[in-house]
N, C-alpha and C positions, 0 to 999 in steps of 0.2 A: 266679515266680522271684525268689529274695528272700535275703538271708543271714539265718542264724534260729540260735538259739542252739543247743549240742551236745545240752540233752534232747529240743527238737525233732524236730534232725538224727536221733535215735536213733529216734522212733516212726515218721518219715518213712522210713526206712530200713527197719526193722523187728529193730535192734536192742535185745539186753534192757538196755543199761546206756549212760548219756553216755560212760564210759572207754571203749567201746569205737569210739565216733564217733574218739577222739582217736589211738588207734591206727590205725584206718583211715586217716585222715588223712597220719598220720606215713610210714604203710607207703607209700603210692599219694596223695601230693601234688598229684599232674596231676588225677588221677582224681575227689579228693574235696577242692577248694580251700578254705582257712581263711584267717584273718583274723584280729587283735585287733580285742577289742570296742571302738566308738567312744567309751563311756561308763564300759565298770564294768572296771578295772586287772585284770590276770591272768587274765581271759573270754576264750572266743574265739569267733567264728561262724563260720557253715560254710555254704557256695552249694547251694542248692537248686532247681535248673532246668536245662533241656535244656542251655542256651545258656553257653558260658562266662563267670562272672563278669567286669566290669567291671574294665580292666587285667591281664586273666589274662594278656598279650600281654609282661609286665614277667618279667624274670628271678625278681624276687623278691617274691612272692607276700604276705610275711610281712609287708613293711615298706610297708603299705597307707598307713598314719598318715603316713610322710616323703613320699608319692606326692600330686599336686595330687588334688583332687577328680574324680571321673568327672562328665560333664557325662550328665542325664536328659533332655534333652532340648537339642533345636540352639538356639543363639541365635538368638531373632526382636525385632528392634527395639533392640536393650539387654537384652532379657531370658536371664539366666540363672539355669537353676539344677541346683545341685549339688547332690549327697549329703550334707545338714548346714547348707546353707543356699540362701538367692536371691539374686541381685543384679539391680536394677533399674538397668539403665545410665543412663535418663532422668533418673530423680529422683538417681544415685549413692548409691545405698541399700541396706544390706545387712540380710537378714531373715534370722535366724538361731532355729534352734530348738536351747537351752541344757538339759539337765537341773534344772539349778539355776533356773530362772526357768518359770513356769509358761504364761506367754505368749511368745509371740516377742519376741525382742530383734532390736531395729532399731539400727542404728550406721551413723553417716554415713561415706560411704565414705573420705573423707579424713582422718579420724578411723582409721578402722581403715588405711589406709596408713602413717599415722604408727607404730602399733601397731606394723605388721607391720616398718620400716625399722628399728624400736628395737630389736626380739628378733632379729630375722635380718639385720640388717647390722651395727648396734652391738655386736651380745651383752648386750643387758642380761637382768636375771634379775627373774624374775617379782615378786619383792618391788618393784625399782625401776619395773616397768613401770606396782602397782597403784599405787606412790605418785605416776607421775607423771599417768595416767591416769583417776583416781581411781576403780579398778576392786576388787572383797573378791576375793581370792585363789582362790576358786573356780569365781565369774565368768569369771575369765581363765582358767583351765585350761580350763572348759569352751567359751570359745572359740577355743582353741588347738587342741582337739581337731577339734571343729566346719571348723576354717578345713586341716587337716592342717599347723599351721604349728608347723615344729622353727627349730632355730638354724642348722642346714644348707644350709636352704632359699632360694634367692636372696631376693634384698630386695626383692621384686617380686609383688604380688600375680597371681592367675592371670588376672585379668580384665587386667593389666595386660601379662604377657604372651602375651597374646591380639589386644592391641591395639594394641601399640606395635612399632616397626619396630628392630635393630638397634643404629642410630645412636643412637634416643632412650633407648634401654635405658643406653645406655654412657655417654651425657653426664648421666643421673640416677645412676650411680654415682660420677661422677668429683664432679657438685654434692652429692651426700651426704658423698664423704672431705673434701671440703671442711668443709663444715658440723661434719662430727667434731674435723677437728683445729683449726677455729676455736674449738668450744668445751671442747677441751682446754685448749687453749692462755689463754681465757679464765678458765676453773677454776682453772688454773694462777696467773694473775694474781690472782686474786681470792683464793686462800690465802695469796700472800705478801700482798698490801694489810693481811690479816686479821691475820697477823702483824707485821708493820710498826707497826698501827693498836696491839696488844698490847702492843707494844714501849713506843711512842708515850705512849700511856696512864700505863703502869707509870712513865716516866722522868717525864711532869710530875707525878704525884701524889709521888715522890723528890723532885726538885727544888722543888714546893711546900712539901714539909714540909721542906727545908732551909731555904726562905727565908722558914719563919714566924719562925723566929729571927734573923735578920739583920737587924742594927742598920746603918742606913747610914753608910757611910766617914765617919770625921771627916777635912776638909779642912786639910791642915797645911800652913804656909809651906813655900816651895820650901827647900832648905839653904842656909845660910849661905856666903860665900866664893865667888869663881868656880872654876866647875868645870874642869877639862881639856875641851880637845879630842878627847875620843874616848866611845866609843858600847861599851860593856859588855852582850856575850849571855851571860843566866844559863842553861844548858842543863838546866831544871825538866823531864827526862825519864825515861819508865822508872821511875818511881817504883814501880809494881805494887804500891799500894796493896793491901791483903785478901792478900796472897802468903805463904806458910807458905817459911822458906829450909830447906833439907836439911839433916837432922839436926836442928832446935828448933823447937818451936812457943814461940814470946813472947806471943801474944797479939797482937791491933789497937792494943788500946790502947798497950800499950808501943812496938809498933812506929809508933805517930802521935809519939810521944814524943819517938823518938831521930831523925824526920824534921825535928820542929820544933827541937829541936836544928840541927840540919844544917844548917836554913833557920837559920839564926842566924846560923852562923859562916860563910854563903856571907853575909848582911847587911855581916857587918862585913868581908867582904874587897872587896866591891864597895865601901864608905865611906871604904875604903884608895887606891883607887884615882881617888874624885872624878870620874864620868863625868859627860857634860853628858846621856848616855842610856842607861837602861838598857832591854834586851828581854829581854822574858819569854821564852825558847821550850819553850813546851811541846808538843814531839812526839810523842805517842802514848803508852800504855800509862800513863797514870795512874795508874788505877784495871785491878786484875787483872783483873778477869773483866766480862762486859757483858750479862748476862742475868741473872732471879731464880734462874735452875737454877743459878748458877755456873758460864759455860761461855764461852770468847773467841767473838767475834761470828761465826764459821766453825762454830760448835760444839763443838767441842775442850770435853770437862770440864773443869776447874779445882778442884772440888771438893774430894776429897783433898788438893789442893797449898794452902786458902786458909786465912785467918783472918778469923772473923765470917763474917757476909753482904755481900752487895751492895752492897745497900744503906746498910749501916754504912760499907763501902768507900769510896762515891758517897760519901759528907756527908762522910768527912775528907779526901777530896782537894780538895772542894769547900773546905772552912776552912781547910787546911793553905795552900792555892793564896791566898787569898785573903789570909792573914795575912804569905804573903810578900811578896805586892804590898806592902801597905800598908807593913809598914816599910820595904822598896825607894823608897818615897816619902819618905822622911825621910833618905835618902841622894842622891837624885837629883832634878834638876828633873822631870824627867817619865819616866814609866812605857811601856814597847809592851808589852803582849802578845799573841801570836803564838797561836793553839789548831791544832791540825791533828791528825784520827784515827790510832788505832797499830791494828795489828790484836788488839790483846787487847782493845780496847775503841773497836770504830769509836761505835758509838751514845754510852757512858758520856762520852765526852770532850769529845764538843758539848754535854752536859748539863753538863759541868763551865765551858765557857764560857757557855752560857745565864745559870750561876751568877756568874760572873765579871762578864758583862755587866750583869745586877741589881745586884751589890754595888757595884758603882762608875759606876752611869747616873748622870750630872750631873758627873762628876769633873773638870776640867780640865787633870788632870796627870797622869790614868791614860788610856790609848788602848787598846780591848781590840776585837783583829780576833777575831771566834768563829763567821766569815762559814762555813757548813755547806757548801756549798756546792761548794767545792773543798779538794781533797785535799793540796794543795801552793802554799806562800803565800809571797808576796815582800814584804818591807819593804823600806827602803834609809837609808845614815846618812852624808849628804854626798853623794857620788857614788859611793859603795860600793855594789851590790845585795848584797842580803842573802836567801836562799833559805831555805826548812825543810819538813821534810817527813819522812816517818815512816822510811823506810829498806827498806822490806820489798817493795816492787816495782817501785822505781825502783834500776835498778841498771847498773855498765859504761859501756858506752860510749854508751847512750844520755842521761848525762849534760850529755857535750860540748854540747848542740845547746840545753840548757835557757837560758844567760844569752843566746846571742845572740837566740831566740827569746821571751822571757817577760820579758826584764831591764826592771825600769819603767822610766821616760820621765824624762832627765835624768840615768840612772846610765850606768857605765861598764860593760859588761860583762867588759872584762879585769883590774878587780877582785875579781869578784866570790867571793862566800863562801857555800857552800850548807852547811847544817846539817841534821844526820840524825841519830836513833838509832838504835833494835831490837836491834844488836849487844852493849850492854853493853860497849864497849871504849872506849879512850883512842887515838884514832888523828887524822892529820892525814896525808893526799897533797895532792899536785897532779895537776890532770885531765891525760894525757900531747896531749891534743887542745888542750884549752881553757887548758891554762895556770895555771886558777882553782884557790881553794882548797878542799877539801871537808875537813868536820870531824866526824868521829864523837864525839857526846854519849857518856861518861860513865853510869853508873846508879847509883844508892845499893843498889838492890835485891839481893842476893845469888841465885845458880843453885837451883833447886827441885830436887828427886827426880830428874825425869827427864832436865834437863842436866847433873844431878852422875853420873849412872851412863851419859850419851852422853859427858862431859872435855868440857863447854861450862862450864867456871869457870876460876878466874884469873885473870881482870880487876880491877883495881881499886876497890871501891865507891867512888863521888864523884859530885861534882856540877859540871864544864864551865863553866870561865870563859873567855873570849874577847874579848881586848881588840882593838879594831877603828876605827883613823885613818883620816884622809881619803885616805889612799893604800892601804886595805884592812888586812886581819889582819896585827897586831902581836905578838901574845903571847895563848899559850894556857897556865890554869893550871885549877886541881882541888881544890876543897875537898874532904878526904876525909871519908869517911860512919863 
């Protein structure tokens, strides 16, 4: 009694052809039970003996390969063995007879458990199993076959359930989801590090090759004359460096041109006014885009909308920032600037402080916060707090609660002055809770494409002057661009 292939089936029977084993078969199923072949794809074999085939007892006769193994004999000791292979309980040993391998292949049971939790609990696919396994592609089929092990199939070998009660079946599933969405979840960490690290990389090899040219700051006397009593914020924001405006392409370069322009005439109205301090604040979006694809640091292309690259981008905001400091020194005793991320360029703008940092280490008249760290930054001028921050998800009424909670040590919070841009507008409220003043920065930058055809233009290009006494904001004015 044996299953034997259809020309067998045929002289055993005493038919003249294999096709007609296969009709018989088809006709009268019960009568004459088949099989796929264990080994050769599109074969079938056929039972040969009194007694009914091994699982004849199953509805479905066909799908012998998804069905556990028929056991040959009862287990004695540990010992099993099936149709395709043994298992030695003692030693946890599996002896497997392979087409592809001329001798038996042994595989330690834990081993082949692993196997088996990859393809039938995971889903992984035969490629990933040889690569993690380190098994040739035919190896494993043939011990797929061998084991009857589909993707269907519980995550549990048959010796396993044979052996294990209920309970233990269910807390090895609940410790395998586990294990799965830990090393999702790890995969997952481990492709943004990958990318971070990319990021990372790309931005000091930038900022290296910006600062092989950088000549360190000549130290200039403080200005002449006593200065006033008040603290001058230059709102150095929104500049969108590399940004193509709607309807003209200028080029980068022209467009660094009429910036350092700008920065000129903001020079000489801050030298009008004689402060004993000025601050830099630079709130986000320096530099357009924050990736070598050309894309804001969320992914949004930019592409289309820029001038130059990136990188050209990075090094003029980097010079541009830097030449306005330094003549900002020659008008003022001493220099703050303020850096904090915009969403066009969370990464580029702490590489434009890194730069800022380099160009003026040892300064005693320049002070540059470029601390990465935090997203939203407080200086203070007398007993004024002074706030800044990029404008795009600090919004409403969650305002109110920022001076009395954040305000430094020393200032007054019902002075206080929070600085923002993103908007591109000319605006000034008061918080209806706090009292305080909030001041929307100004942009030099003009609407691109796609806020010229959403009616996001009409604001005035300029750059946010804010004159600021010991009893807080005095007067706001606006160099135009």
């Amino acid at each position: 009694m044996s299953w034997v292939s259809a020309s067998e089936a045929a002289r055993h029977w005493g038919l003249g052809h294999y096709q007609a084993v296969h009709k018989r078969s088809r006709r009268h199923p019960d009568k004459y039970p088949s099989r796929p072949h264990p080994t050769r794809k599109g074969w079938r074999q056929y039972w040969i003996g009194d007694e009914p085939p091994p699982g004849a007892h199953r509805e479905d006769l066909g799908d012998q390969l998804a069905a556990p193994p028929a056991l040959k004999h009862s287990p004695v000791e540990g010992w099993v063995e099936r149709e395709g292979y043994v298992y030695d309980g003692r030693r946890d040993v599996y002896v497997l007879t392979l087409p592809s391998h001329r001798r038996p292949f042994v595989l330690d049971g834990a081993r082949l458990r692993q196997i088996w939790r990859r393809y039938a609990g995971d889903k992984a696919n035969i490629d990933e199993i040889c690569r993690d396994f380190g098994f040739d592609r035919q190896t494993f089929i043939d011990l797929k076959r061998a084991l009857r092990l589909t993707k269907t199939r519980a995550p549990f070998t048959d010796e396993e359930l044979d052996a294990l009660g209920e309970e233990d079946l269910v807390a090895d599933v609940l410790r395998a989801k586990e294990q799965r969405v830990m090393a999702r979840a790890q995969a997952s960490n481990w492709r943004r590090i990958e990318r971070l690290a990319h990021n990372r990389q790309w931005l000091r090899e930038t900022v290296r090759a910006a600062l092989t040219d950088l000549v360190g700051p000549v130290e200039l006397p403080p200005p002449v004359g006593e200065p006033e009593e008040v603290a001058v914020v230059v709102g150095w924001s929104d500049l969108h460096v590399g940004k193509r405006e709607a309807g003209s392409s200028v080029g980068l370069d022209v467009q660094l041109a009429r910036l350092r322009a700008l920065a000129a005439d903001v020079v000489a109205r801050v030298a009008a006014l004689s402060p004993s301090r000025v601050i830099v604040a630079c709130t986000g979006d320096l530099v357009h885009s924050d990736t070598q694809n050309q894309t804001t640091t969320k992914g949004t292309p930019q592409g289309p909308q820029s001038e130059g690259s990136t990188s050209m981008a990075l090094r003029g905001a980097c010079e541009l920032t830097a030449g306005l400091i330094l003549k900002l020194t020659e008008v003022a005793p001493t220099v703050e600037v303020v850096v904090v991320p915009g969403n066009h360029d969370e990464l580029l703008s702490r590489a434009v402080g890194f730069y800022l940092e380099a160009a003026f280490d040892g300064s005693s008249r320049v002070i540059i916060d470029a601390d990465e760290r935090r997203r939203r930054k407080w200086s203070r001028w007398r007993e004024v707090p002074i706030c800044f921050f990029h404008g795009d998800k600090l919004k409403g009424d969650r305002l109110a609660a920022l001076p009395g909670r954040e305000c430094p040590v020393g200032a007054d919070p019902r002075r206080a002055v929070l600085f923002h841009g993103h908007y591109h507008k000319r605006a000034l409220r008061q918080d209806v809770v706090g009292g305080f003043d909030v001041v929307c920065l100004a942009s030099p930058a003009g609407p691109d494409d796609w806020h010229h055809e959403h009616g996001f233009e009409g604001g005035a290009k300029a750059i946010t002057l804010a004159v600021i006494a010991p009893s807080g904001l005095t007067a706001l004015e606006w160099v135009r661009a």
